[in-house]
KEPA-326285 format. One record per atom (N, C-alpha, C): residue number from 1; residue in one letter; atom name; y, z, x. Coordinates in nm, 3 decimals. Each point is the difference from the previous one (the first is absolute). Example, Ala and Ser with C-alpha at 12.3 -4.5 7.8 and 13.67 -1.06 7.14 Angstrom:
2
{site 1, 'a', 'N', {-0.569, 0.780, 1.319}}
{site 1, 'a', 'CA', {0.119, 0.000, -0.089}}
{site 1, 'a', 'C', {0.120, 0.000, 0.090}}
{site 2, 's', 'N', {0.105, -0.072, -0.035}}
{site 2, 's', 'CA', {0.119, 0.006, 0.082}}
{site 2, 's', 'C', {0.109, 0.073, -0.077}}
This chain:
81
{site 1, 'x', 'N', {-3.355, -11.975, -2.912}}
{site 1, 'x', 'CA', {-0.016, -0.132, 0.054}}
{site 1, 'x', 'C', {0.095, -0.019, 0.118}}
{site 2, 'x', 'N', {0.124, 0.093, -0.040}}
{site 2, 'x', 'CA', {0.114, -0.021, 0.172}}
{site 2, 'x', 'C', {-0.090, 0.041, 0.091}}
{site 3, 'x', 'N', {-0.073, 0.087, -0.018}}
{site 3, 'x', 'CA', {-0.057, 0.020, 0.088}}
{site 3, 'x', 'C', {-0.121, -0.048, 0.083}}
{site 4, 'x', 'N', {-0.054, -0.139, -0.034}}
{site 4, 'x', 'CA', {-0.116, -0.078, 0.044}}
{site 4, 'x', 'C', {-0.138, 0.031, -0.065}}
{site 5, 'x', 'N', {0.011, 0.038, -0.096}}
{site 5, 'x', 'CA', {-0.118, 0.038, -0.094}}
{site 5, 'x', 'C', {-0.064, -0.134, -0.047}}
{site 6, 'x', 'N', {-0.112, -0.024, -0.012}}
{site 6, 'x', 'CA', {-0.084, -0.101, -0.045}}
{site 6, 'x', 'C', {-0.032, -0.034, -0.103}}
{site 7, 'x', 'N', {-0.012, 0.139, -0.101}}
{site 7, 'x', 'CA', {-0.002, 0.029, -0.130}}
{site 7, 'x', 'C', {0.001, 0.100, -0.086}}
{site 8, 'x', 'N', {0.021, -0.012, -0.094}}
{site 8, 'x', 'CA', {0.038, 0.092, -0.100}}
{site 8, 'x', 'C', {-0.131, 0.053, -0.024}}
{site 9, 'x', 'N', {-0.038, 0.140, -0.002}}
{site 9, 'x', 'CA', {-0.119, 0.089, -0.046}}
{site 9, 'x', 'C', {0.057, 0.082, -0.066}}
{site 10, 'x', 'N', {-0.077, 0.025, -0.106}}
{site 10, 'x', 'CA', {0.018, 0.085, -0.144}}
{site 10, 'x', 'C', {-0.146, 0.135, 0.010}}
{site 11, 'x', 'N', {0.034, 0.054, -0.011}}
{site 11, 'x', 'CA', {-0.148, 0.109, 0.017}}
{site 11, 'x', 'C', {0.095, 0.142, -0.074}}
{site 12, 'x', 'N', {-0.091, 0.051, -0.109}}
{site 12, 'x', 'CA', {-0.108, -0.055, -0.049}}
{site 12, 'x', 'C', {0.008, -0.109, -0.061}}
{site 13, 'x', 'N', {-0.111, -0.097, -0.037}}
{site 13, 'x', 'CA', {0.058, -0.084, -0.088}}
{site 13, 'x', 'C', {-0.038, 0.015, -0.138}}
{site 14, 'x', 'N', {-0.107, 0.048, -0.040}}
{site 14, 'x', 'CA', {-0.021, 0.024, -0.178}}
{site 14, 'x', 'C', {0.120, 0.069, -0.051}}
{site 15, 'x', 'N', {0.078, 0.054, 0.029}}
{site 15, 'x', 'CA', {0.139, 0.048, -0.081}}
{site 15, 'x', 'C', {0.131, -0.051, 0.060}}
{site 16, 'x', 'N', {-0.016, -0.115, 0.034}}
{site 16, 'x', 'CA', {0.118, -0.032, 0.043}}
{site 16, 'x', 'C', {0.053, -0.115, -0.014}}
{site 17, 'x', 'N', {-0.085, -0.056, -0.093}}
{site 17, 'x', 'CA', {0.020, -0.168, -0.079}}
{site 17, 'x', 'C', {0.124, -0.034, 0.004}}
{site 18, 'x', 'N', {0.077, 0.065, -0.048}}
{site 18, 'x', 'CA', {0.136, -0.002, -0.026}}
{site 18, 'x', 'C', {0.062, -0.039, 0.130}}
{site 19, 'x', 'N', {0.027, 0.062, 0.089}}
{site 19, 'x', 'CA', {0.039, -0.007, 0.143}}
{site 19, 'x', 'C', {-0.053, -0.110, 0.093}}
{site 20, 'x', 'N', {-0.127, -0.010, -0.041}}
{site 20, 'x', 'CA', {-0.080, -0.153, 0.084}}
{site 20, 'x', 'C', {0.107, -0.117, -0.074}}
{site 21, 'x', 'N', {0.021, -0.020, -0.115}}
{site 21, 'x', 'CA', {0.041, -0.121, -0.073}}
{site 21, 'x', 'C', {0.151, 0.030, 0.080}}
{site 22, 'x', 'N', {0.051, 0.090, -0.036}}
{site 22, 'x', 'CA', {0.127, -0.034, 0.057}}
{site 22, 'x', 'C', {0.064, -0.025, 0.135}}
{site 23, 'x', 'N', {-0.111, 0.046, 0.098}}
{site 23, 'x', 'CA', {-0.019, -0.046, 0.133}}
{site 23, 'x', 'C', {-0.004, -0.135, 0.016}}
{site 24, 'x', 'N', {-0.110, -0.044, -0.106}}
{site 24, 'x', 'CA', {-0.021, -0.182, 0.001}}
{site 24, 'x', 'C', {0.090, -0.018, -0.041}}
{site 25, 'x', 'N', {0.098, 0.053, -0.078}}
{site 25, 'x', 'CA', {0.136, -0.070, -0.086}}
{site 25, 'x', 'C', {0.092, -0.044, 0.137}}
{site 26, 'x', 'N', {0.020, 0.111, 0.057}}
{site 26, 'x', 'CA', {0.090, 0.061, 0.112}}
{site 26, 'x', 'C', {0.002, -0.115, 0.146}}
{site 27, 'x', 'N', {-0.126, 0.016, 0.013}}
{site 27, 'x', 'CA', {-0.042, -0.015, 0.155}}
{site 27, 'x', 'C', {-0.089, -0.151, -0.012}}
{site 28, 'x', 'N', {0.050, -0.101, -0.073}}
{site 28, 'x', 'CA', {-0.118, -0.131, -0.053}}
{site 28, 'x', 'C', {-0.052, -0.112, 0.151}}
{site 29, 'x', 'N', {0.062, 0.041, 0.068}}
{site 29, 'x', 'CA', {-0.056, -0.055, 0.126}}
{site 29, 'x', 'C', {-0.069, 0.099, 0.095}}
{site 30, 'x', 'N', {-0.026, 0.125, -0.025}}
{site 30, 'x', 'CA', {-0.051, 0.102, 0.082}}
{site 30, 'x', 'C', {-0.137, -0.005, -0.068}}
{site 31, 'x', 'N', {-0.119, 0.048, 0.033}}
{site 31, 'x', 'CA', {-0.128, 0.044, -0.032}}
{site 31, 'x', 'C', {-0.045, 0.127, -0.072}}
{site 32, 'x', 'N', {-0.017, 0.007, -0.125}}
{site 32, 'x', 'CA', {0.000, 0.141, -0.050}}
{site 32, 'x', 'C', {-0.153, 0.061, 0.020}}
{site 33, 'x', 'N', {-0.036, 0.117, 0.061}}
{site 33, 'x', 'CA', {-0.145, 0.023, -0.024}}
{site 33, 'x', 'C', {-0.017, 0.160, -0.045}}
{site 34, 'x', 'N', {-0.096, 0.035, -0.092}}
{site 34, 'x', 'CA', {-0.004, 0.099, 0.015}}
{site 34, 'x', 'C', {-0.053, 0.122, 0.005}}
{site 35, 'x', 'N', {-0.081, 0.109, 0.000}}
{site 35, 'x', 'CA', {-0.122, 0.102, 0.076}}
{site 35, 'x', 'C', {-0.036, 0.080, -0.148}}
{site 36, 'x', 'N', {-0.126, -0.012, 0.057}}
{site 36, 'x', 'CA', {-0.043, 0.096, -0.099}}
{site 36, 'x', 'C', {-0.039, 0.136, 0.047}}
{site 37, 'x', 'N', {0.051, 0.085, -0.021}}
{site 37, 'x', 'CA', {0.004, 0.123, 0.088}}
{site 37, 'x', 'C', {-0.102, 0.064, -0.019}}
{site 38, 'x', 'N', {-0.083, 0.093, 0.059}}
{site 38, 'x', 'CA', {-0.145, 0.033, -0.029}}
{site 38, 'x', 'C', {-0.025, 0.115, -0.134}}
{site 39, 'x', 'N', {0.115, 0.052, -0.030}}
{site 39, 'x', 'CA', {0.006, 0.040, -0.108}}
{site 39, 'x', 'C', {-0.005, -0.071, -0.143}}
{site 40, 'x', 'N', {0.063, -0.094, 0.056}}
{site 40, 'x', 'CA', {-0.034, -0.111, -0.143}}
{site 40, 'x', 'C', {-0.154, -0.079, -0.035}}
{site 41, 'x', 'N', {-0.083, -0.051, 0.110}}
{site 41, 'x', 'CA', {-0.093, -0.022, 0.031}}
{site 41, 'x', 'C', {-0.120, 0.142, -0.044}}
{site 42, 'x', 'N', {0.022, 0.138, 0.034}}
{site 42, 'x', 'CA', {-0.059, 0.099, -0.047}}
{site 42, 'x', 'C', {-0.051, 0.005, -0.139}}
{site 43, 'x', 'N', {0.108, 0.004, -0.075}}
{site 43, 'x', 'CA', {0.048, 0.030, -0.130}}
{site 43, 'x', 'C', {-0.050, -0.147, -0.065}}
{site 44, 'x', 'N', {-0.044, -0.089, 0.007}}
{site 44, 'x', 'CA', {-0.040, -0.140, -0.044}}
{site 44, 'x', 'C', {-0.156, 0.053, 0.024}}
{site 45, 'x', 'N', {-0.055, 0.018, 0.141}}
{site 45, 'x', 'CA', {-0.131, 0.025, 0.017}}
{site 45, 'x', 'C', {-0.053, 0.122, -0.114}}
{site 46, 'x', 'N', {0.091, 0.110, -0.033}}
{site 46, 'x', 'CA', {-0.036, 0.142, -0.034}}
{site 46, 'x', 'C', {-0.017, -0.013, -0.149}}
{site 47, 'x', 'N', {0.095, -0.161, -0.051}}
{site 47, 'x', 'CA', {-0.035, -0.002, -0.155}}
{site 47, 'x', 'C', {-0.130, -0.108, -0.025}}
{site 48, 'x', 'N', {0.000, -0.103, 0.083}}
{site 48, 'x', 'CA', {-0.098, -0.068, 0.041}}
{site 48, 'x', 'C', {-0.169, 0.084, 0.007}}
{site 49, 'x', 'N', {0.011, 0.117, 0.060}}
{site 49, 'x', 'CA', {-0.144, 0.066, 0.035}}
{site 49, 'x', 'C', {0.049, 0.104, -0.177}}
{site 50, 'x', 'N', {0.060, 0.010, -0.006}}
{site 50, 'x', 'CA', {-0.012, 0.109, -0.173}}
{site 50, 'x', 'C', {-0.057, -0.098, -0.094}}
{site 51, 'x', 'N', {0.034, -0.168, -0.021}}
{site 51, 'x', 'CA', {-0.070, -0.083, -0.041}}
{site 51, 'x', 'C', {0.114, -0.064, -0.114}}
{site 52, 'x', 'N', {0.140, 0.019, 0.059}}
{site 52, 'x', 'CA', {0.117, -0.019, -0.086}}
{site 52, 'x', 'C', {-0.033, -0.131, -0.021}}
{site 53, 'x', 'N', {0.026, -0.099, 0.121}}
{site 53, 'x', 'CA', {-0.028, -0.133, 0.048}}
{site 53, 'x', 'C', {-0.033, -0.024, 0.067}}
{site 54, 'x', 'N', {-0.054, -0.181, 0.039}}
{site 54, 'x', 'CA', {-0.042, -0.033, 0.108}}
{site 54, 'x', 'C', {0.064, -0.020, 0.114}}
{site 55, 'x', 'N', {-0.048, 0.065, 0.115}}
{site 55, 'x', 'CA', {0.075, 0.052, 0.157}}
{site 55, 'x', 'C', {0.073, -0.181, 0.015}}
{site 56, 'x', 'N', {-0.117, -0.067, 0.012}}
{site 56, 'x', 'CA', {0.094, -0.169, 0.068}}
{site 56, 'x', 'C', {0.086, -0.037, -0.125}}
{site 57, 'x', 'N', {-0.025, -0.029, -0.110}}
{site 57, 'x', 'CA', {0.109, -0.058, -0.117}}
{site 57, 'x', 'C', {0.127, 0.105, -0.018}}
{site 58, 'x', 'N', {0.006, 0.152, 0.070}}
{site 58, 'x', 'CA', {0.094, 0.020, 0.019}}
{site 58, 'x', 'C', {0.083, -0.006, 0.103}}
{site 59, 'x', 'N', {-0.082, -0.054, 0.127}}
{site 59, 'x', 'CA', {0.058, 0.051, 0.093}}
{site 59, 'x', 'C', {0.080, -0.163, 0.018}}
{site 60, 'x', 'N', {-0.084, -0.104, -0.100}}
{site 60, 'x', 'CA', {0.069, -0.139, 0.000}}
{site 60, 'x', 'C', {0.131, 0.036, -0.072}}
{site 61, 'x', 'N', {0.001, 0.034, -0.080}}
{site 61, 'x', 'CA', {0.099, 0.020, -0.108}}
{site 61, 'x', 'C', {0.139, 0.082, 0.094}}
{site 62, 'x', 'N', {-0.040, 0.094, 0.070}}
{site 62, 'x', 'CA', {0.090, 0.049, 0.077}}
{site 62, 'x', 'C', {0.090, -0.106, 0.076}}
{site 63, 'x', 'N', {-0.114, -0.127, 0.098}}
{site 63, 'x', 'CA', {0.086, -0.068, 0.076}}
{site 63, 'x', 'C', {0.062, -0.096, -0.104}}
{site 64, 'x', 'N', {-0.024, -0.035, -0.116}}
{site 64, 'x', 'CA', {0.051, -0.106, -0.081}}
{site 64, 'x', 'C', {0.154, 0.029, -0.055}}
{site 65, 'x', 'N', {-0.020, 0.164, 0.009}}
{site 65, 'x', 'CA', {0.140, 0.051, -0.064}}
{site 65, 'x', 'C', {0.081, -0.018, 0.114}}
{site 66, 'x', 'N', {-0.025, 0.036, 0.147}}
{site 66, 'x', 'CA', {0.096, -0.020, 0.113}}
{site 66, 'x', 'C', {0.044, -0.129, -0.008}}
{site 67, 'x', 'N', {-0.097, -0.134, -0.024}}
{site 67, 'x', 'CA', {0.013, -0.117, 0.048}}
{site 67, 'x', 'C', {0.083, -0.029, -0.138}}
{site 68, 'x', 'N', {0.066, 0.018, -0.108}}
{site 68, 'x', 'CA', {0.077, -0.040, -0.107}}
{site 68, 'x', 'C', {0.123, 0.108, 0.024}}
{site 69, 'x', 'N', {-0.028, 0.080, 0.089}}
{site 69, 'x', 'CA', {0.151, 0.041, -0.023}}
{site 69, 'x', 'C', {0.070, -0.033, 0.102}}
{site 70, 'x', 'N', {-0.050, -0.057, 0.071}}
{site 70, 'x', 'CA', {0.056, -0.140, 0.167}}
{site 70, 'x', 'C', {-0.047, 0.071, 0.139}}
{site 71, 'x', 'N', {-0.132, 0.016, 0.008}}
{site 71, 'x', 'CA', {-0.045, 0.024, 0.117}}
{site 71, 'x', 'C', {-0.076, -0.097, 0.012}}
{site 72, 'x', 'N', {0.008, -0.090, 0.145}}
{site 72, 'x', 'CA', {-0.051, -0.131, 0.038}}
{site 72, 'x', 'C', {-0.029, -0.053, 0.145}}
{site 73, 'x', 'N', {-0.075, 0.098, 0.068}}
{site 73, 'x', 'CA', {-0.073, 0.016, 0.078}}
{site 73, 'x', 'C', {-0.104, -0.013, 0.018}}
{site 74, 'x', 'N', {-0.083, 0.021, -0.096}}
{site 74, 'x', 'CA', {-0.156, -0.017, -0.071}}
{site 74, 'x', 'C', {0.002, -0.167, -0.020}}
{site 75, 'x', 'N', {0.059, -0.064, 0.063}}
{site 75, 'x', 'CA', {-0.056, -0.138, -0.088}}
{site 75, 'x', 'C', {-0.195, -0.021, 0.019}}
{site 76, 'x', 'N', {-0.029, 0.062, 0.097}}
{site 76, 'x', 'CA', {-0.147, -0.033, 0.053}}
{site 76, 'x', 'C', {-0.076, 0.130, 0.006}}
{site 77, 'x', 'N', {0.090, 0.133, -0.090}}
{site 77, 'x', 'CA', {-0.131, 0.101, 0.008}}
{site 77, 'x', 'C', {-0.115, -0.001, -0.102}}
{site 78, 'x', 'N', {-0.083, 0.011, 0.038}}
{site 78, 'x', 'CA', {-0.183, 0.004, -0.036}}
{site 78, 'x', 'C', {0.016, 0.156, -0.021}}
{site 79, 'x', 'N', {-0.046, 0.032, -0.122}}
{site 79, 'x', 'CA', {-0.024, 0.156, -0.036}}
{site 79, 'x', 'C', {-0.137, 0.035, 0.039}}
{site 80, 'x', 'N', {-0.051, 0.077, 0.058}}
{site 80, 'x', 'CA', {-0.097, 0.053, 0.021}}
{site 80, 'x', 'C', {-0.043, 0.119, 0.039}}
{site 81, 'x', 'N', {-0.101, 0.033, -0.091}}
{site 81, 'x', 'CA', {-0.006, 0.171, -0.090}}
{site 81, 'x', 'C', {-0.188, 0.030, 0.107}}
């Protein structure tokens, strides 16, 4: 942030719950957001097409876990699969 940064990005974010929250702990006036790296996105699609689960109720479930562990950037994202 000394350095003129805008916001805090976390990537990847499915394993890093831990680190997003404490960013929001940390940084409560900064903007936390954070990426889903295309490897994570892969591996959702790859169990999705085996027929583990459904591709959108997981891929909701993915942003729901970012958005509870204090990523809040999304106030207005629309998922769309």
């Amino acid at each position: 942030m000394a350095e003129g940064a805008d916001v805090i990005m976390v990537k990847p974010s499915s394993f890093y719950s831990d680190i997003i929250a404490e960013a929001r702990e940390l940084a409560q006036d900064v903007p936390v957001a954070t990426y889903q790296v295309s490897g994570e996105y892969a591996m959702i699609c790859a169990a999705a097409n085996a027929g583990v689960f459904d591709l959108r109720r997981m891929a909701e479930e993915a942003l729901e876990g970012c958005l509870r562990a204090g990523e809040r950037t999304r106030d207005r994202f629309r998922l769309t699969l």
